[in-house]
N, C-alpha and C positions, 0 to 999 in steps of 0.2 A: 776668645769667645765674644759673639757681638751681644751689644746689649738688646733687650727688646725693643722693636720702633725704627732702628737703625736698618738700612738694606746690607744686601750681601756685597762681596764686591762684584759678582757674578751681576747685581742689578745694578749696580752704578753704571758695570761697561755697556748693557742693555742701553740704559738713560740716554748715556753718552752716543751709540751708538744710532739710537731715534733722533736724536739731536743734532749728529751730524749729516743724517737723512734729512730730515726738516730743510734745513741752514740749505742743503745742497741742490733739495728740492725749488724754492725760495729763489735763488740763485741761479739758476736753471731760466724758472721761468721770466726774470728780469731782465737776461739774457734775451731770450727769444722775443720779450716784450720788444728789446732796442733795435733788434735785427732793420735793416734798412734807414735808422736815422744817420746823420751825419756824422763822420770821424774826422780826428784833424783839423781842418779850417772851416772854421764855420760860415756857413751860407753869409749871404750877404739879407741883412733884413734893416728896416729902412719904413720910416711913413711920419705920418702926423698925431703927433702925441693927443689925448683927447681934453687938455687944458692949450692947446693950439700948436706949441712949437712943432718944429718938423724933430723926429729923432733918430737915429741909427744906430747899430751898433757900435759900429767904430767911433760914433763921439762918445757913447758911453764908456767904450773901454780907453778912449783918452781922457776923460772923465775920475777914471778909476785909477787914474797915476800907475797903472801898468798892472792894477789887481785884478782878479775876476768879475766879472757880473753872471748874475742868473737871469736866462731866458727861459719866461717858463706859459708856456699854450692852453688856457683853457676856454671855459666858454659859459656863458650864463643858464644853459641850461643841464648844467653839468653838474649830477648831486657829490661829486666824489672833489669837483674843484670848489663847492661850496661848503664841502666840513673842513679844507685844508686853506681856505684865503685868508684867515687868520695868520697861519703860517708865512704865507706868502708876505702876507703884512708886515709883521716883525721882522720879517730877514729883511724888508727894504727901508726899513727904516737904518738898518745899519752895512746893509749891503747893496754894490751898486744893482739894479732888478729894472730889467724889461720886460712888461707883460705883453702876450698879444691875444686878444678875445678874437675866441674865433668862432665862424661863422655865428655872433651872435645878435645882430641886428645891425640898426647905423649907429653909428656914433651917437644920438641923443638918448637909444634905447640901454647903451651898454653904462653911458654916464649914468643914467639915472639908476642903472640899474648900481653901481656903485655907490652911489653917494645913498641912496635907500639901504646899502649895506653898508656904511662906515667904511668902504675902502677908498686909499689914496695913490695908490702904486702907480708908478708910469704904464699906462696901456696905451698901445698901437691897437685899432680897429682891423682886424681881417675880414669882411665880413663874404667875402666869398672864397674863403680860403689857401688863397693863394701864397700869403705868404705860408702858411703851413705845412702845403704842398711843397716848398719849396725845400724846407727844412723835415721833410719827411715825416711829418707828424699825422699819424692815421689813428689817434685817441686824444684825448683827455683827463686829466691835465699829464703835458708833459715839459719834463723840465731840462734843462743844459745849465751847465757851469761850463763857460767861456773864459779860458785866461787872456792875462793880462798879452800876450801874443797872437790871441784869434784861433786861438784851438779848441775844438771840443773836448774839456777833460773829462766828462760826468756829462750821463744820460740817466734819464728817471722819468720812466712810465710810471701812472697810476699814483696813489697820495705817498704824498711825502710829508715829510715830520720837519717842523724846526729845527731841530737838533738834527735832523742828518741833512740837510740843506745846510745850515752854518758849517757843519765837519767839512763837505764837500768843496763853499769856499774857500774854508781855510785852509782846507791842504793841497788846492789849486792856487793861492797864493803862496804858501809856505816853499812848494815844491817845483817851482815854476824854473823851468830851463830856460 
């Protein structure tokens, strides 16, 4: 006999069963978010970091002594990459991270627009979207985990969490063939 308060077990499988609706729904649409971005080798991206040097991927991922780095696309007028660039912040402080502002002015609009926000992340300028184009990015923000080989392991439309950006590097480093 169940006590009062407790469900049946007839409702737990209901729960369960909404829950793996949800989860599958969720899933689905992340799915059809990524449709068309890069798989495998990742594009070639490349420019002038916005503290001067020139940057690439590929010094960053020789940089990264063979780990992952996060590429990840947003844009200053973008309210969903400005509740998550906190995020962006702490993962690069401990992970190697290329940002690229896109379409979002020139380079003295996107600095200032940084440093008026407390961000330090390496940003490349796109401001007419090219490189984005290039990497199939048709939103913001969106994100790549790049292994230590130059493969695309992890795509991520729309906000992302620190904690599932750190999992993402780290089981692209953990798991790297």
């Amino acid at each position: 006999m169940l006590k009062a308060g407790f469900p049946s077990l007839r409702g737990w499988r209901r729960a369960m069963l909404e829950a793996c609706l949800v989860l599958a729904l969720v899933g689905g649409v992340m799915l059809w978010q990524a449709r068309g971005l890069p798989e495998g080798d990742a594009p070639p991206l490349a420019g002038r970091l916005l503290d001067g040097p020139a940057a690439d991927l590929s010094g960053h991922l020789r940089a990264a002594g063979g780990g992952p780095v996060l590429v990840a696309f947003w844009a200053t007028w973008c309210p969903v990459c400005k509740a998550e660039a906190g995020n962006l912040e702490a993962v690069a402080r401990d992970w190697p991270t290329l940002t690229v502002a896109m379409q979002s002015g020139d380079e003295a609009t996107v600095a200032r627009y940084l440093r008026d926000n407390g961000h330090r992340f390496p940003t490349l300028v796109d401001g007419d979207g090219g490189m984005a184009g290039d990497w199939g990015v048709r939103g913001v923000p969106t994100h790549f985990v790049v292994d230590g080989a130059g493969r695309v392991r992890f795509r991520v439309v729309g906000y992302a969490t620190e904690p599932g950006l750190r999992a993402r590097l780290w089981w692209a480093r953990r798991f790297a063939d």
